[in-house]
BAKE-369563 format. One record per atom (N, C-alpha, C): residue number from 1; atom name; x, z, y. Coordinates in steps of 0.02 Angstrom, whole numbers, plus 50000, padded with zeros to 5 digits. Each point is the difference from the previous one (the first is absolute). Example, Ala and Ser with C-alpha at 12.3 -4.5 7.8 and 13.67 -1.06 7.14 Angstrom:
<nodes>
{num->1	atome->N	c1->50660	c3->50390	c2->49716}
{num->1	atome->CA	c1->49955	c3->50000	c2->50059}
{num->1	atome->C	c1->50045	c3->50000	c2->50060}
{num->2	atome->N	c1->49982	c3->49964	c2->50053}
{num->2	atome->CA	c1->50042	c3->50003	c2->50059}
{num->2	atome->C	c1->49961	c3->50037	c2->50055}
</nodes>
This chain:
<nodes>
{num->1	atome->N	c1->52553	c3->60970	c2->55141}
{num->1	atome->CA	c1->50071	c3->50002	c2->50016}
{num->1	atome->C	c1->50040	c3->49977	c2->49940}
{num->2	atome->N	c1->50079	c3->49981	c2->50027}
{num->2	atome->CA	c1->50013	c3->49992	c2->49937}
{num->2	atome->C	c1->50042	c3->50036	c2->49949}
{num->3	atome->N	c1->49984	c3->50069	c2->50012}
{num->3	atome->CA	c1->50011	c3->50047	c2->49939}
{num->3	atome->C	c1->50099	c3->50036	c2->50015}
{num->4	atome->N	c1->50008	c3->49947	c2->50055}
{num->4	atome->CA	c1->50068	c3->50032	c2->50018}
{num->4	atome->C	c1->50002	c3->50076	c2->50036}
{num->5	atome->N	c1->50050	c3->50027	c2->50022}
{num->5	atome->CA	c1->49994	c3->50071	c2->50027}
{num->5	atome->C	c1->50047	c3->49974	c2->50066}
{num->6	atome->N	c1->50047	c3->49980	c2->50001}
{num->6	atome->CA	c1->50046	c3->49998	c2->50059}
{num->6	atome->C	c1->50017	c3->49919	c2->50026}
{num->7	atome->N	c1->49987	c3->49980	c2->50039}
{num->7	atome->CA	c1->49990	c3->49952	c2->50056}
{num->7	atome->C	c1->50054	c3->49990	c2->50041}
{num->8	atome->N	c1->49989	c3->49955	c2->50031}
{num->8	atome->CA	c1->50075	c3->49961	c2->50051}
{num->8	atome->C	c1->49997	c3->50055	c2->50054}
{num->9	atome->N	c1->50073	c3->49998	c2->50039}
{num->9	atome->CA	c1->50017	c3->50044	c2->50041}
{num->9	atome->C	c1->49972	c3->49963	c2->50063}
{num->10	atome->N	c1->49977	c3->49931	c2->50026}
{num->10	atome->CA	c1->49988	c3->49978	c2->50050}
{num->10	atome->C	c1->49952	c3->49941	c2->50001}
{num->11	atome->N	c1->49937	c3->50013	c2->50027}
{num->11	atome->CA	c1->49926	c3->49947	c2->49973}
{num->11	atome->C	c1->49964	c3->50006	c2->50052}
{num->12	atome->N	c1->49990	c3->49942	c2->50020}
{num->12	atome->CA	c1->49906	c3->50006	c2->50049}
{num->12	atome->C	c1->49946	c3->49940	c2->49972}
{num->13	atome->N	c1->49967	c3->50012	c2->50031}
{num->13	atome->CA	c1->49935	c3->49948	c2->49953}
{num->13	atome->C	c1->49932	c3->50033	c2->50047}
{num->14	atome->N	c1->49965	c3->49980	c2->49962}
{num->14	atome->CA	c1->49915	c3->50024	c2->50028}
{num->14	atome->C	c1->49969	c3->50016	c2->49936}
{num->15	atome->N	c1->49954	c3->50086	c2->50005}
{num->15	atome->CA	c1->49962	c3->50009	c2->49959}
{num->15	atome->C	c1->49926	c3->49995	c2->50004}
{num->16	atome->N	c1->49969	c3->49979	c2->49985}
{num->16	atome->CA	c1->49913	c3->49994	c2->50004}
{num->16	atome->C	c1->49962	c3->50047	c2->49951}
{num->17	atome->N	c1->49981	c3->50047	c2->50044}
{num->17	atome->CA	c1->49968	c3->50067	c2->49944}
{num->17	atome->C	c1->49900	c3->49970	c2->50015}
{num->18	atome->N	c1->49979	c3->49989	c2->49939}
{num->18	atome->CA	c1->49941	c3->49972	c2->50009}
{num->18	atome->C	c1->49944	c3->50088	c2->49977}
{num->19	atome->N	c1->50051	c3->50031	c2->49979}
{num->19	atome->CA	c1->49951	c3->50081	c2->49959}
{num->19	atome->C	c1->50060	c3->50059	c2->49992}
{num->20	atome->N	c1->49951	c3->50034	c2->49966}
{num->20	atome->CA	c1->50027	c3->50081	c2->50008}
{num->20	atome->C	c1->50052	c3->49988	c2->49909}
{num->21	atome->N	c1->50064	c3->49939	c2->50039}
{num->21	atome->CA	c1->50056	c3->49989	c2->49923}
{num->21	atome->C	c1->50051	c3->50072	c2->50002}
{num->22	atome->N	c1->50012	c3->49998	c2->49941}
{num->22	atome->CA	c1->50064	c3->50052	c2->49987}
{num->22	atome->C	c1->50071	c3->49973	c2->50052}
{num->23	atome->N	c1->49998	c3->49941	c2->50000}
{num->23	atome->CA	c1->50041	c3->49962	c2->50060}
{num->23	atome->C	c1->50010	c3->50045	c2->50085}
{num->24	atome->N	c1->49917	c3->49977	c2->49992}
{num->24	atome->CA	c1->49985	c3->50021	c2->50060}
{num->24	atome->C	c1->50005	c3->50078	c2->50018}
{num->25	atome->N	c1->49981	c3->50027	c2->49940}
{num->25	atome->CA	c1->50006	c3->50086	c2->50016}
{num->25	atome->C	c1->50075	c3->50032	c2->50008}
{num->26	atome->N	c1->50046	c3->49957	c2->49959}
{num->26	atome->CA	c1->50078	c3->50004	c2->49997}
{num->26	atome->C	c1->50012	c3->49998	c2->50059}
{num->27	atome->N	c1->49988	c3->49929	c2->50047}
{num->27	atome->CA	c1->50046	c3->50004	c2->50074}
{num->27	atome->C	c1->49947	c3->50037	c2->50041}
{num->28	atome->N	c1->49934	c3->50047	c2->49993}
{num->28	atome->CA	c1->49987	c3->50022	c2->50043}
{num->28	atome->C	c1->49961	c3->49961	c2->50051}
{num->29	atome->N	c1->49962	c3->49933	c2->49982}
{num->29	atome->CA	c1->49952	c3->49963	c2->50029}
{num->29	atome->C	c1->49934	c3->50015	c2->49985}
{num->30	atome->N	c1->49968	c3->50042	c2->50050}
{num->30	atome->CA	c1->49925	c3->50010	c2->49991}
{num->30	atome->C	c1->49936	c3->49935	c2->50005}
{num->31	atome->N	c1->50038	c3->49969	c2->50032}
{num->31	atome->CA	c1->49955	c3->49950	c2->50045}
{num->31	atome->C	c1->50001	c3->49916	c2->49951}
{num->32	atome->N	c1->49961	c3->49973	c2->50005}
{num->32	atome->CA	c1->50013	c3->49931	c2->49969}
{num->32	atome->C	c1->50022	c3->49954	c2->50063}
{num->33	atome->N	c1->50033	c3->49937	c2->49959}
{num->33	atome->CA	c1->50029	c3->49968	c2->50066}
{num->33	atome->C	c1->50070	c3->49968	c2->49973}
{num->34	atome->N	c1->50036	c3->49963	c2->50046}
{num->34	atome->CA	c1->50059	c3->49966	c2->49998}
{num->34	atome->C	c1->50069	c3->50040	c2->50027}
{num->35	atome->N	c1->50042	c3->50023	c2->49978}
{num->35	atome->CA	c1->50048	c3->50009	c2->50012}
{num->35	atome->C	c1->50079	c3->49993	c2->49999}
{num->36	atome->N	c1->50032	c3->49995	c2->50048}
{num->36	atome->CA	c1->50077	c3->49976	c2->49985}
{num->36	atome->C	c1->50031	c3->50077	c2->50003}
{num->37	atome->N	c1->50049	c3->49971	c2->49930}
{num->37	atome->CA	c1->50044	c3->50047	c2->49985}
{num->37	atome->C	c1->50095	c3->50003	c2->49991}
{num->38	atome->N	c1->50006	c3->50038	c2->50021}
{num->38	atome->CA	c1->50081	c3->50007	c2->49986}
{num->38	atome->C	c1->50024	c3->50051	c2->49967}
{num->39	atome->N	c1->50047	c3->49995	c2->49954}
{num->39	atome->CA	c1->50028	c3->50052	c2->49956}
{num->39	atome->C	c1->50087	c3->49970	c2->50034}
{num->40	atome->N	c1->50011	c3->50091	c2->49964}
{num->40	atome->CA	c1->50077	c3->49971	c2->50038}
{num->40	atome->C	c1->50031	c3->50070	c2->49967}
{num->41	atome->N	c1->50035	c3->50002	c2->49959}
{num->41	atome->CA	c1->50027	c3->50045	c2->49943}
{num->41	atome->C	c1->49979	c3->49987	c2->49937}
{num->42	atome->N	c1->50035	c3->50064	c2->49959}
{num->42	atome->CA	c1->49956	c3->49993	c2->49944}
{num->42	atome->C	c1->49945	c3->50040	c2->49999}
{num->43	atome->N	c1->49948	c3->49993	c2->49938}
{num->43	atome->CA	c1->49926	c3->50055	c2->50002}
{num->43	atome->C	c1->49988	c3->49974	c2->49933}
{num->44	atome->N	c1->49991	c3->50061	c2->49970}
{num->44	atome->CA	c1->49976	c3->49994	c2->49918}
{num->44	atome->C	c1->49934	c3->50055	c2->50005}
{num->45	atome->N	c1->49941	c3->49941	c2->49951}
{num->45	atome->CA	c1->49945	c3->50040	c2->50022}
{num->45	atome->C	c1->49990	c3->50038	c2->49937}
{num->46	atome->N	c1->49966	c3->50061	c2->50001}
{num->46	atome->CA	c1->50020	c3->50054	c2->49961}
{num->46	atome->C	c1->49907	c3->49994	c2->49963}
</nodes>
């Protein structure tokens, strides 16, 4: 990541979790695989 804490209020994209990442454990993706995402506020990850 890039070391920031707080992020745009409004984003989508696709994440590709290939393993068991700190990424992946953050949004709560057990599974590997392709996914589309939307954020829509703010969220600062702690």
């Amino acid at each position: 990541m890039c070391g920031g804490t707080a992020f745009v209020d409004d984003w989508d994209g696709v994440v590709v979790v290939l393993d068991n990442s700190e990424l992946a454990a953050r949004l709560k993706f057990a599974k590997k695989g392709m996914f589309a995402l939307k954020v829509s506020g703010s969220y600062v990850f702690k």
